[in-house]
C-alpha positions, 0 to 999 in steps of 0.5 A, spaced: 515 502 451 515 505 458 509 507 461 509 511 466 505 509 473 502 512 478 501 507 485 497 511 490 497 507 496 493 508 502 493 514 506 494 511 515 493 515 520 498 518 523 495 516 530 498 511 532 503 505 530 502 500 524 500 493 525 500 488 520 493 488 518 495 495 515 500 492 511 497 488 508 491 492 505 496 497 503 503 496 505 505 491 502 501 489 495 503 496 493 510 496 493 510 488 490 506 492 485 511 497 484 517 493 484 515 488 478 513 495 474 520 499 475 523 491 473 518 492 466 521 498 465 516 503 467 516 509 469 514 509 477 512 514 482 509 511 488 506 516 493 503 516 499 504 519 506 501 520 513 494 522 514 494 528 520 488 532 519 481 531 523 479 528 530 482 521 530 489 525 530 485 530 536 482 524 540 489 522 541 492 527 542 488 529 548 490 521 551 497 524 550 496 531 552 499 533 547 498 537 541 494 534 535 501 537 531 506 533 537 502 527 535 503 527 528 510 529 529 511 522 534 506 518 530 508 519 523 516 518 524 515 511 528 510 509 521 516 512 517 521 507 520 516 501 520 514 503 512 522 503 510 523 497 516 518 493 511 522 496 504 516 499 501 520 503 496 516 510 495 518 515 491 515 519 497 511 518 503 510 526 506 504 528 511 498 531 509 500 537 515 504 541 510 504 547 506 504 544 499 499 540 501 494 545 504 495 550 496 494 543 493 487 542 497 485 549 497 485 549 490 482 543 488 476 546 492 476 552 488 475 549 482 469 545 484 467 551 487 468 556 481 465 550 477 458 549 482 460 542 485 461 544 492 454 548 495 453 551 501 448 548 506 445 549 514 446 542 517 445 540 523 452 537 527 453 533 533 456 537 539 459 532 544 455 535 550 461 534 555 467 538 551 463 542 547 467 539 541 464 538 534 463 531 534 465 529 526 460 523 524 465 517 523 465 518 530 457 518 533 455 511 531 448 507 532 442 504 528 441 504 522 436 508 519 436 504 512 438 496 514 438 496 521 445 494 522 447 497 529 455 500 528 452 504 523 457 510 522 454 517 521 457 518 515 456 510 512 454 503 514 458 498 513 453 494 513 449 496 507 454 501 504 450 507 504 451 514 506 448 518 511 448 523 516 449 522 524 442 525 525 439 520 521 442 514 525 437 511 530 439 512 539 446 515 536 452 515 540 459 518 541 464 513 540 469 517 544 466 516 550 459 513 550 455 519 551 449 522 547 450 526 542 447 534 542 445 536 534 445 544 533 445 547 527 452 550 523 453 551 516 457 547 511 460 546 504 457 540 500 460 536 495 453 535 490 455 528 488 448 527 485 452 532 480 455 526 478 450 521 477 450 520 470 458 522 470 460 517 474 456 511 471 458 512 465 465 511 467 464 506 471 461 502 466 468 502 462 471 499 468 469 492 466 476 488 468 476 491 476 475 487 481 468 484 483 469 487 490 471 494 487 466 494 481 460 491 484 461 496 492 461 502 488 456 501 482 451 500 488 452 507 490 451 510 484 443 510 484 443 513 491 448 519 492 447 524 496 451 530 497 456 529 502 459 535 506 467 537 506 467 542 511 467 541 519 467 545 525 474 544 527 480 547 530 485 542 526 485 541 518 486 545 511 483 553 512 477 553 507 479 560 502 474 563 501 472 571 504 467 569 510 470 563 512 477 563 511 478 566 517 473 561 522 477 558 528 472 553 527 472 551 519 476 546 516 475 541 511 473 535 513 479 530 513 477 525 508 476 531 503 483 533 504 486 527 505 484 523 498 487 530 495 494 527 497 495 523 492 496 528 487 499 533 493 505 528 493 505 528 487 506 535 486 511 535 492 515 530 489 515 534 483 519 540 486 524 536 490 526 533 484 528 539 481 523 539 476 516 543 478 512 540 472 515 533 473 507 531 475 504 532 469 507 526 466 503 522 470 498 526 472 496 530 465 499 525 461 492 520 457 497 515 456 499 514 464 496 509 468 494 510 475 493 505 481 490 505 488 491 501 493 488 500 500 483 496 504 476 493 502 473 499 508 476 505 503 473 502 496 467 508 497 473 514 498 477 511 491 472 508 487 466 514 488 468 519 492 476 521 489 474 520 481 467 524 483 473 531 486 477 529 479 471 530 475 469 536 478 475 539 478 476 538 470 469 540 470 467 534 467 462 532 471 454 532 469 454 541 470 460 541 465 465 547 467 472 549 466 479 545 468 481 547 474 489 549 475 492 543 474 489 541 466 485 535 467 488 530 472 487 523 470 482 519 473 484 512 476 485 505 472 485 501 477 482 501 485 486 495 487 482 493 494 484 487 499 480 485 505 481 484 511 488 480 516 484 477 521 486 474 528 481 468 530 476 472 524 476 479 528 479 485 525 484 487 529 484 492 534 488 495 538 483 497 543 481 491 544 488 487 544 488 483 538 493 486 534 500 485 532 505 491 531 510 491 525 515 493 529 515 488 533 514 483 527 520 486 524 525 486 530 524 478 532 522 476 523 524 481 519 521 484 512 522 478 507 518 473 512 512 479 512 512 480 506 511 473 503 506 471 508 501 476 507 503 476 498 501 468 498 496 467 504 494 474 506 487 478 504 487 479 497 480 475 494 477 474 501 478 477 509 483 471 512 486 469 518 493 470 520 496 464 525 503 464 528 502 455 526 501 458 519 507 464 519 511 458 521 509 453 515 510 458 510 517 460 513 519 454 515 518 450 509 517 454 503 522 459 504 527 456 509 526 448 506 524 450 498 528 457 496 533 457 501 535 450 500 536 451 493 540 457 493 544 454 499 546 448 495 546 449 489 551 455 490 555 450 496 556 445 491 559 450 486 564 453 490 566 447 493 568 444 486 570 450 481 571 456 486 566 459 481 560 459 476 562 453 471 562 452 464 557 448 461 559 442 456 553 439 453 546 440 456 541 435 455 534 435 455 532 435 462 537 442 463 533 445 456 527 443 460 528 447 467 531 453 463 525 453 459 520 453 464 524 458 468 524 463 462 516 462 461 515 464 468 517 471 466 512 471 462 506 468 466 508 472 473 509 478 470 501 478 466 498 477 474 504 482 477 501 487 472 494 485 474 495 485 481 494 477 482 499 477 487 499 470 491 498 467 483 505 471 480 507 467 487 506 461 485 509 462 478 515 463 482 515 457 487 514 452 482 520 454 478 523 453 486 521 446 486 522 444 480 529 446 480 530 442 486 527 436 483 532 437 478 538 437 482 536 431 487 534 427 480 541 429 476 546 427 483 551 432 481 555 430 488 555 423 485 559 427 479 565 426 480 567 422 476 564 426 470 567 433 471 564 436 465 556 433 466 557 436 474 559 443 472 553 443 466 548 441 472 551 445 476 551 452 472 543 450 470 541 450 477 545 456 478 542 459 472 535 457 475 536 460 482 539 467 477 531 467 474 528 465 480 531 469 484 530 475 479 522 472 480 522 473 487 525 480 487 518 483 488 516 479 494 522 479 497 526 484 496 532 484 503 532 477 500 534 478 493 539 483 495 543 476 499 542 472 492 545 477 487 551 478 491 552 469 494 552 468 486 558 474 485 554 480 483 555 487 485 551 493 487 545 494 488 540 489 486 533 491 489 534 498 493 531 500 498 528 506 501 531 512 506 528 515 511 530 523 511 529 529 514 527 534 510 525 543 510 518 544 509 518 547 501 513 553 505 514 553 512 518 556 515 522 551 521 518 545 520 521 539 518 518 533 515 520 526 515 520 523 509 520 516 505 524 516 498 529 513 494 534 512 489 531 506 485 534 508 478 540 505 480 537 498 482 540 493 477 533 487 477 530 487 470 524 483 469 528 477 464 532 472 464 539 473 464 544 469 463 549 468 469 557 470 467 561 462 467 567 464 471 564 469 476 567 467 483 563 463 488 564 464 495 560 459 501 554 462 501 550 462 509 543 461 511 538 465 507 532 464 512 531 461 519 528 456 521 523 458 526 521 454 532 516 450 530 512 450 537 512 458 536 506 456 531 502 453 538 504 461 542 507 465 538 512 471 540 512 472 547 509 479 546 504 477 542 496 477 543 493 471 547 486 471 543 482 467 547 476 462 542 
């Protein structure tokens, strides 16, 4: 039966280009994700947009003396571009800057308002004494007051994980310039997340199948919340709809509050470009829908505590009780699917500091599919990993050019060479029952860990199918078949079938590459589609203009099975699938990459 699936992906800041330390948290996992779904037969709808509210877009903004609108404008087309560069098939990426979104985000706000989960409160606020300007708490840093971890955010420690406020920290400082904060009083909505307590504990309890480092990260939080504020004193955000402060030059809603609201605002905005406004409800009001969040380890609070506590108080069913909000009772998340770190030489990347690699540059010298396998089969998905030039160069080098590309190239070379098309089989033996076998059951094995996020595991299935299929063919020498027309074409329509299932296994990964396969065995059409970078009019702004990602993936021809391939289709001489790279890029790397010194 086909399940509707909701893949919330990650919001990035429209600040700045992406690098492949982004991708691999978000970027990538979800698209394989979503891909493997729509080939089940699932209803998808993967969501997702840039992040352009809140002071990182304004500190930029002020590097490029530019507006924070300019900016997001600048940024948010070139990630556009990077994202549909890597084929990460939404069914719309948007932007957290328009009108849609601004109603959507507004009314959640006023059901947890009506339903007494946001309080008003007088805090104290850091004002950088240079500009004047509020300094939001993500930008003072110091010691931490609990652990005495120095690096210590004003709204969390990384270190311990716990919330806190910028006036608690031990010698605070800017992070924009280094200077010493001033504190004044101001006054500020708070999300009272000690009201969930009990809400949130409880459901968190039912969640015994996520990942240890989701599960365990966010059950340490419950006992110690605190409330939180969603409200700041900036010119750049989501107005607050309430007399008294809605027409305050200087109050917004702080950007995280805004931005985790995006996954329902796109999907809200998806639903009336699609011609059907109540679309959304299907995955959204639906008890039978299932959700998926993806994003790095650093946003597990925001999805797993934060976002599900706003959905609770919003169907008022938080430890006050209330009534829905306009929307009926959203559905809360299945499954929060949180990656660690890319490193380079065990730091993160950081563009400040020079340690880091653009997708656009990766994609122009590498292109999508080589990315994207290297970050499904050694990326961060259980644990922060190293990313090396010696190790990108292994993997494309030998399992994709040696082992996948090999496989179709001669397989398909050979039976273009000596039929002109897919053979007939005579009589099959054993040793073929037996790779069209394990090449059957891989459906089955891989598909359980694409389904449960068990990315590099599903990889694996698929790989072995690889290998094996090349063991058969060097085994049964169909070259030296010359003489046995009949047994040539059997082995050779067996490994043709073979490189048909595996081919099909790999489609999630590597999208751009299965196209090249379904078309080197005869077929026609689409086989993976991709997505489309588009212009569009705001839906309530008059003259503005969003780019936007989506995609016309109902007509895609891969379905997660094995089917059989059409005997006397015609072949024609494949070309190369992968490259092989340079082996001494392995030592040094692309001329434009980071030198990282040990």
């Amino acid at each position: 039966m086909s399940t509707p699936v909701l893949t919330a992906v990650a919001w990035p800041y429209a600040n700045g280009p992406r690098h492949i330390g982004h991708v691999s948290g978000f970027g990538v996992p979800s698209d394989v994700f979503s891909r493997y779904q729509r080939m089940a037969g699932n209803r998808v709808l993967m969501v997702s947009g840039t992040d352009e509210h809140g002071t990182p877009i304004t500190v930029q903004a002020d590097k490029e003396n530019s507006t924070p609108q300019e900016t997001a404008d600048k940024y948010t087309r070139q990630i556009g571009t990077d994202l549909q560069g890597l084929g990460l098939s939404y069914d719309l990426f948007t932007r957290t800057t328009t009108g849609n979104h601004a109603e959507v985000t507004q009314q959640i706000f006023l059901a947890l308002h009506r339903n007494g989960y946001v309080v008003p409160k007088t805090t104290r606020g850091a004002i950088s004494p240079s500009t004047g300007r509020t300094l939001p708490d993500r930008y003072v840093e110091g010691t931490c007051p609990i652990c005495g971890y120095d690096g210590a955010r004003g709204d969390q420690c990384d270190n311990c994980g716990n919330q806190l406020d910028a006036a608690e920290l031990i010698n605070p400082r800017s992070r924009i310039n280094g200077e010493t904060p001033k504190f004044v009083e101001t006054e500020h909505y708070f999300l009272d997340l000690p009201a969930f307590t009990k809400t949130l504990g409880d459901w968190l309890g039912t969640k015994t199948d996520w990942r240890p480092n989701v599960l365990n990260f966010t059950k340490n939080l419950i006992d110690d919340m605190r409330p939180r504020p969603i409200t700041r004193d900036l010119d750049w955000g989501v107005k607050i709809p309430l007399d008294g402060w809605r027409d305050q030059p200087l109050k917004r809603f702080y950007v995280w509050f805004d931005a985790v609201i995006g996954y329902f605002s796109a999907s809200v905005e998806w639903a009336r470009r699609s011609g059907n406004p109540d679309a959304w409800q299907e995955w959204w009001n639906n008890a039978d829908a299932r959700s998926y969040y993806f994003m790095g380890k650093d946003n597990i609070t925001f999805h797993a505590q934060i976002w599900p506590a706003l959905l609770f108080g919003h169907n008022g069913e938080g430890d006050k009780g209330g009534e829905p909000g306009k929307y009926g009772k959203l559905h809360l998340p299945d499954e929060i699917v949180s990656s660690e770190f890319l490193t380079m030489s065990g730091s993160k990347f950081s563009t400040s500091r020079g340690r880091v690699i653009y997708v656009e540059d990766f994609l122009r010298d590498f292109g999508p599919d080589t990315l994207r396998y290297f970050i499904t089969v050694a990326g961060p998905e259980t644990q922060d990993t190293d990313f090396t030039w010696d190790e990108f160069v292994r993997r494309t080098n030998f399992e994709l050019a040696n082992e996948w590309g090999n496989l179709v190239n001669r397989s398909i070379s050979m039976a273009h060479k000596n039929v002109g098309a897919i053979p007939r089989p005579e009589a099959p033996t054993a040793a073929d029952e037996e790779l069209k076998a394990l090449s059957r059951k891989a459906f089955d094995t891989a598909g359980a860990h694409l389904a449960r996020s068990r990315f590099k595991l599903a990889a694996s299935e698929a790989m072995k199918v690889v290998t094996a299929a090349n063991k058969y063919i060097s085994d049964q020498e169909p070259w030296k078949l010359k003489d046995d027309p009949a047994r040539r074409d059997t082995v050779l329509h067996t490994a043709l079938q073979v490189v048909s299932d595996a081919n099909t296994l790999l489609t999630p990964f590597l999208p751009h590459s299965a196209q090249k396969v379904h078309e080197a065995l005869g077929g026609t059409g689409v086989w993976a589609a991709q997505p489309e970078l588009k212009e569009v009019d705001d839906l309530d702004i008059a003259g503005r203009v969003n780019p936007i990602l989506t995609g016309d993936y109902a007509a895609e021809q891969a379905k997660w099975e094995s089917k059989p391939i059409e005997v006397g289709r015609p072949l024609s001489k494949p070309s190369p699938l992968f490259t092989k790279l340079d082996p001494a890029l392995g030592e040094t790397g692309p001329e434009w990459a980071p030198i990282i010194k040990e």
